[in-house]
N, C-alpha and C positions, 0 to 999 in steps of 0.2 A: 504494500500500500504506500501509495505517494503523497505526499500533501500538494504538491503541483497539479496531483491528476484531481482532489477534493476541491479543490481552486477552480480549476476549467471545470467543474460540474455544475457549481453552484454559480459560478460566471454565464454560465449558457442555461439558465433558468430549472438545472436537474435538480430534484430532491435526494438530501446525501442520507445514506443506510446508515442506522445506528452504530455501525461498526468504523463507515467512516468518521462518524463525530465524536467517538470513544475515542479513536486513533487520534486525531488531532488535539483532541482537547488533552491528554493525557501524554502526547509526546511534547504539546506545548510549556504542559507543568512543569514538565524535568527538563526542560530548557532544551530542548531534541530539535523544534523547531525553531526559526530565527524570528523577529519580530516583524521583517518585513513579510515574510510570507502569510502569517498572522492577520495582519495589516491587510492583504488584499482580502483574504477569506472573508474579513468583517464587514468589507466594503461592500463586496458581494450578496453575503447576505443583506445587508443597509440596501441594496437595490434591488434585490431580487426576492428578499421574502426567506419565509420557513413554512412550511405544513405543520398543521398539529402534531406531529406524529414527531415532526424534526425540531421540534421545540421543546419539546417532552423529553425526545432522545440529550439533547443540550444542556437541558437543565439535569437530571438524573447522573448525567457525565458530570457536569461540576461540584454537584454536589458531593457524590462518592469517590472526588478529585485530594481526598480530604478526611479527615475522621466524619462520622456518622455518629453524634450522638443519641445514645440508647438510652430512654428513660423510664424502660418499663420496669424497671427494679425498683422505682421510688412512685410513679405514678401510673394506673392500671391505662390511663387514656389523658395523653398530653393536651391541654386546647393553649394555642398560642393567636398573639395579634398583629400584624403590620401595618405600620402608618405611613402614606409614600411622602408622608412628612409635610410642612405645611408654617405658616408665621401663626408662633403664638401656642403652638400642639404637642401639651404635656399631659398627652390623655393617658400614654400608658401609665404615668406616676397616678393615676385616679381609678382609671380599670381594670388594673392589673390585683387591687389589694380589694376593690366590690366584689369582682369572681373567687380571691382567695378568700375573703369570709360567708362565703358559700360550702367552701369544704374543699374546691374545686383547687389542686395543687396547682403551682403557675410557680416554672422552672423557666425564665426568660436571658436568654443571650440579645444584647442589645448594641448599638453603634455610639458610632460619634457623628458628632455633626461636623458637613462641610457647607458653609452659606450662611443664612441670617443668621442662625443659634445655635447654639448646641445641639447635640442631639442629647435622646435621653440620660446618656451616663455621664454626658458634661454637667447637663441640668443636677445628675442626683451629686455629682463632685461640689456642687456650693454648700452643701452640708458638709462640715468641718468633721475628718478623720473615715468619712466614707471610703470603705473599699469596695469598687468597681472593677478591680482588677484579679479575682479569686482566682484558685487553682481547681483542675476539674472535683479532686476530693473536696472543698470549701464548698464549691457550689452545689456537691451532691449533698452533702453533710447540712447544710443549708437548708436544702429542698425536703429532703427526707423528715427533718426535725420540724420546721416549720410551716411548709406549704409555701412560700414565699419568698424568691430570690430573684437578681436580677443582677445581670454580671454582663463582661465584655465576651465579645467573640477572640475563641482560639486563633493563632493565625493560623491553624490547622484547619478551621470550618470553610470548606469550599474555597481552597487556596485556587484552582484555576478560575474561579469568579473574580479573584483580587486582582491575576493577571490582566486577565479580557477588559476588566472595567479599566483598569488603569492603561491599555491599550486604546478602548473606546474614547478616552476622555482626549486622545492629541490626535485621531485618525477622522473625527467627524463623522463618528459612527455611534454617538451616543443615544441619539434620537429613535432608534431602530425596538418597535414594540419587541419583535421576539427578544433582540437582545437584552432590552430592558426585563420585558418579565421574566425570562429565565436566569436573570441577575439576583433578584428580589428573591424567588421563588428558588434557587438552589441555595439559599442560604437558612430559607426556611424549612426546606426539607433537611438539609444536614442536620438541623437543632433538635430535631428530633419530635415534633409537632404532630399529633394524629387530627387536630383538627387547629384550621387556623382560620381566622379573622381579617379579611382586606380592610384596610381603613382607605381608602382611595382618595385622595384632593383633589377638585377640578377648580379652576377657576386662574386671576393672575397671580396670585400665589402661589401656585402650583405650576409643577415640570410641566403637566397637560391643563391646557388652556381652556378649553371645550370638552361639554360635557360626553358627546358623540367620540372626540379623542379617549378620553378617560375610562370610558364603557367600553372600548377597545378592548384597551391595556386590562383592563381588570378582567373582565370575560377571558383571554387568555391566559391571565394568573390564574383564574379559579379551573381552566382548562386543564391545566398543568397540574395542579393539586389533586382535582378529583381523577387525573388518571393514572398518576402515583400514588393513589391509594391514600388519598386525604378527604376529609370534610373539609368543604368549604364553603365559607360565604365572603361575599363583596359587598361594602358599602362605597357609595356614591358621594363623597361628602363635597360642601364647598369651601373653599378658598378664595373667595373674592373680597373676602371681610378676615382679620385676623380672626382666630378661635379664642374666644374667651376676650378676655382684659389684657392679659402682661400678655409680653412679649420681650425675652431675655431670660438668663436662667434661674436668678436667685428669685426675683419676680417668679416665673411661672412656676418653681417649687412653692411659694408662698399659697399660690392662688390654686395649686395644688389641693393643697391640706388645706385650704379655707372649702373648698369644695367637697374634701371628704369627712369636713362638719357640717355639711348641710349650709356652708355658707358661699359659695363660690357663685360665678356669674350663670345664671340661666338659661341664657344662650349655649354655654359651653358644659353646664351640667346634665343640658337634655342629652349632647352629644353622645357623651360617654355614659350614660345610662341607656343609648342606644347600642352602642359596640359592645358593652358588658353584655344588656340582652341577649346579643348573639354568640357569642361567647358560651354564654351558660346554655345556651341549647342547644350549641354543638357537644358542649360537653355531656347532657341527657342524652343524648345520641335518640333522642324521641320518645323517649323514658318517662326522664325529670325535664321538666322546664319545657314543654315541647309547646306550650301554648305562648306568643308573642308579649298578648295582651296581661296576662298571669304571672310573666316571668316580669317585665317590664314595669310592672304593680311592686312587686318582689323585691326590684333591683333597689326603684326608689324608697321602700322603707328599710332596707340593709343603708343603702345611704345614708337618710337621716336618723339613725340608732347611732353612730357612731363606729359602728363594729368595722368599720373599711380602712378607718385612721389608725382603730388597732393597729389591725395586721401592717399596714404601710409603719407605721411606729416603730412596730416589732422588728421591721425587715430592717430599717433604718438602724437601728441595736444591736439585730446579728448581725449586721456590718459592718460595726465599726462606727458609726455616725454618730454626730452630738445628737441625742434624741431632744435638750434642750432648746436647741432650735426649731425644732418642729413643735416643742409645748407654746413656746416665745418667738415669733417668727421676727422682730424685732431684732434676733442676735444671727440672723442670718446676714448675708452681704448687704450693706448699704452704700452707694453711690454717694459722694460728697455735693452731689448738682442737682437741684430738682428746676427742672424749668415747666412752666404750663406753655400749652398751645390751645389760643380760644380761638372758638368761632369768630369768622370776620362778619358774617351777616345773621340776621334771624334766617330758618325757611326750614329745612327737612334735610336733609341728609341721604343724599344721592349715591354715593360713594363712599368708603373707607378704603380706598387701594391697599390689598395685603401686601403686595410685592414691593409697594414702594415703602411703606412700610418696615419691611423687612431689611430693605438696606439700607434703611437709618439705621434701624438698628446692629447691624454689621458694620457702618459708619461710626457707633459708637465704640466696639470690642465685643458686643457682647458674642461673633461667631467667628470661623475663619475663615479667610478667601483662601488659605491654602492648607497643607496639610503639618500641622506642628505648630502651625500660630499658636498664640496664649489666648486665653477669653478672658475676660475680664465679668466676674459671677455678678458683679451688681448692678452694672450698667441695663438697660433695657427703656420700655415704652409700654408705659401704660394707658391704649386705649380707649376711653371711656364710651364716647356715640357708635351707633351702630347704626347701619343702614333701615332708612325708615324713621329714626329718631327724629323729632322734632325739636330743634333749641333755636336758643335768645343769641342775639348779638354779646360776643364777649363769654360766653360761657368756657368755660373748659373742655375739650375735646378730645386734647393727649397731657400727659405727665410725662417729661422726659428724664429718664436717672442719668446723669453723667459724671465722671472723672476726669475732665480732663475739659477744657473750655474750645479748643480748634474742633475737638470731635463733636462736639453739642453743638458749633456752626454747623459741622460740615451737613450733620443729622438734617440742623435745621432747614436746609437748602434742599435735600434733598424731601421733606416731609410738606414743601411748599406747594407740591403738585398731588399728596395724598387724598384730598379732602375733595368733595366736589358736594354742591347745593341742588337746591332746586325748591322752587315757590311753589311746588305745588304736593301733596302729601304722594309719599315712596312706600312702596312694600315691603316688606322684610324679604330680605333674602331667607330661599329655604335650608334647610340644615343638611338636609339628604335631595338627591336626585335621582334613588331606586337604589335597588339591592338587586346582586345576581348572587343566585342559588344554586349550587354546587349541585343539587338535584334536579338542576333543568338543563344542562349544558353536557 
């Protein structure tokens, strides 16, 4: 087998045998192949496409490119969640700890973030002496005793995904669905997940813009899952508005744990009382929880009882973490800069652009544009209007935390285009745009 001859197949629009996408992806691992020949295959596919079949074969390749973690020795049926990330989305810090005080073990491998914020294990690092960084016995020892962990990924987990994507990212092949979902999707199957959870972002916040893009991408996720032997669902979410209030990380840990007291913003508490839903009815496997309406009733009085901040508490403890700061969120990061941003006029509230948004906030430190930057845990933006809203000339719109007085310009310049009006009263943006069900595809 040639990788020249895998080249000229998928070049001339042929679907490649799982043999040959085993061959390539696994002689790429062990450095067999060189990067330009790499290089064309992706482009090829970026033009030519995959079949289901060769997207499935792609994904199952990378992932078993790598250890496969096994978690049936601590949980009888894994349920995991993916969020394709978004300004402002620190849901798994909120439904990760509703499903565990259900019973429901949640054994979570998580990332970093590259762009506006952190990602989740940046966010839970503003907690002083947190370890995000476990060894597989810590994390099993963890999961076992408590139901509740949440750690980084091995560089073991789907090492030919590390490759590909850091190839896609300079060859202009990033944009590519298949390669996108079986990015996502073999990292999720390595972890070891018997059912998982698409949290999808459409909107300008988001990688996919449109919501016809985004039903794509996810429809092929859930494609990929259910036919490697996973339950699946996809949520539809938006991105046109940031999620929740903050936006940064010591911020969205706060507004976090204000949430898993029953005190968090509404908009973003429906959210994740929606993802947990489905969560927990993957996990009944049609058992427990199989009714939407029942389970969703369920989800939000586990919320206001308290019992969710437990378990998040608890996991914050076996960590290592100041659980102090989560009793006093006050002794979390604070920003030495608070600036407001008011409304210039009265009228309704047309717009809250996530995206631009988003790189004020990366304007200010709170994310990184490359890989190794530092973040800065207290910086961030607190959006207060949401689309739809109605305010007065001069009200307050945003809170900006800053450190540093050039970055709180630069923010400001760029947060000048976020905001948009209109004299006549605005809908609410919806929260969801559909669900696709692992049992219709």
């Amino acid at each position: 087998m040639r990788i020249v001859d895998i080249i000229g197949k998928k070049r001339d629009g042929e679907g490649l045998s799982e043999a040959e996408i085993r061959y390539f992806t696994s002689q790429y691992t062990a450095g067999a192949i060189p990067d330009y020949q790499v290089s064309a295959l992706l482009m090829a596919i970026y033009l030519r496409g995959m079949t289901r079949e060769e997207i499935v074969a792609l994904t199952v390749a990378m992932a078993e490119s790598g250890d496969m973690l096994d978690l049936s020795d601590i949980v009888d049926y894994a349920v995991d969640k993916h969020s394709s990330g978004g300004i402002g989305d620190k849901t798994s810090l909120v439904v990760l700890p509703l499903a565990a005080a259900f019973g429901v073990p949640i054994a979570k491998m998580s990332g970093r973030g590259l762009g506006f914020t952190g990602g989740t294990l940046d966010k839970l690092e503003a907690i002083d002496g947190i370890n995000v960084k476990l060894s597989e016995a810590e994390f099993r020892r963890i999961a076992r005793d408590s139901g509740l962990v949440i750690s980084g990924q091995s560089a073991s987990l789907a090492p030919a995904d590390g490759k590909l994507y850091a190839l896609r990212d300079v060859t202009g092949t990033t944009a590519s669905l298949p390669l996108i979902a079986s990015s996502i999707m073999s990292k999720k199957l390595a972890a070891g997940a018997n059912g998982i959870v698409l949290d999808v972002k459409t909107g300008n916040g988001a990688f996919m813009e449109t919501v016809e893009d985004t039903r794509a991408l996810a429809t092929i996720m859930v494609q990929i899952g259910v036919d490697a032997g996973r339950d699946m669902v996809a949520l539809i979410a938006d991105m046109n508005q940031p999620l929740g209030v903050a936006v940064g990380n010591a911020l969205e840990v706060a507004e976090a744990v204000k949430t898993l007291r029953g005190e968090g913003p509404a908009l973003f508490e429906s959210h994740c009382i929606e993802v947990a839903t489905q969560m927990l009815r993957l996990a009944g496997r049609g058992e427990r929880w199989a009714e939407a309406d029942e389970t969703r009733a369920a989800v939000m009085q586990t919320l206001r009882s308290g019992a969710a901040f437990d378990r998040f508490r608890q996991m914050v403890a076996d960590q290592g973490g100041d659980v102090g700061q989560i009793d006093d969120l006050s002794r979390l990061p604070v920003a030495r800069i608070k600036h407001r941003v008011n409304a210039e006029r009265a009228g309704y509230i047309r717009q809250v652009h996530a995206g631009t948004v988003g790189r004020a906030t990366l304007a200010l430190g709170a994310g990184r544009e490359k890989k190794g930057d530092a973040i800065d845990y207290a910086v961030g933006i607190e959006v207060h209007a949401s689309v739809g809203d109605k305010v007065v000339n001069g009200e307050t719109l945003m809170t900006i935390h800053a450190n540093d007085e050039g970055k709180l310009q630069r923010a400001l310049d760029v947060l000048a285009a976020a905001v948009d009006y209109s004299a006549e009263p605005v809908n609410p943006l919806p929260l969801f745009y559909g669900m696709i069900d692992g049992g219709e595809v």
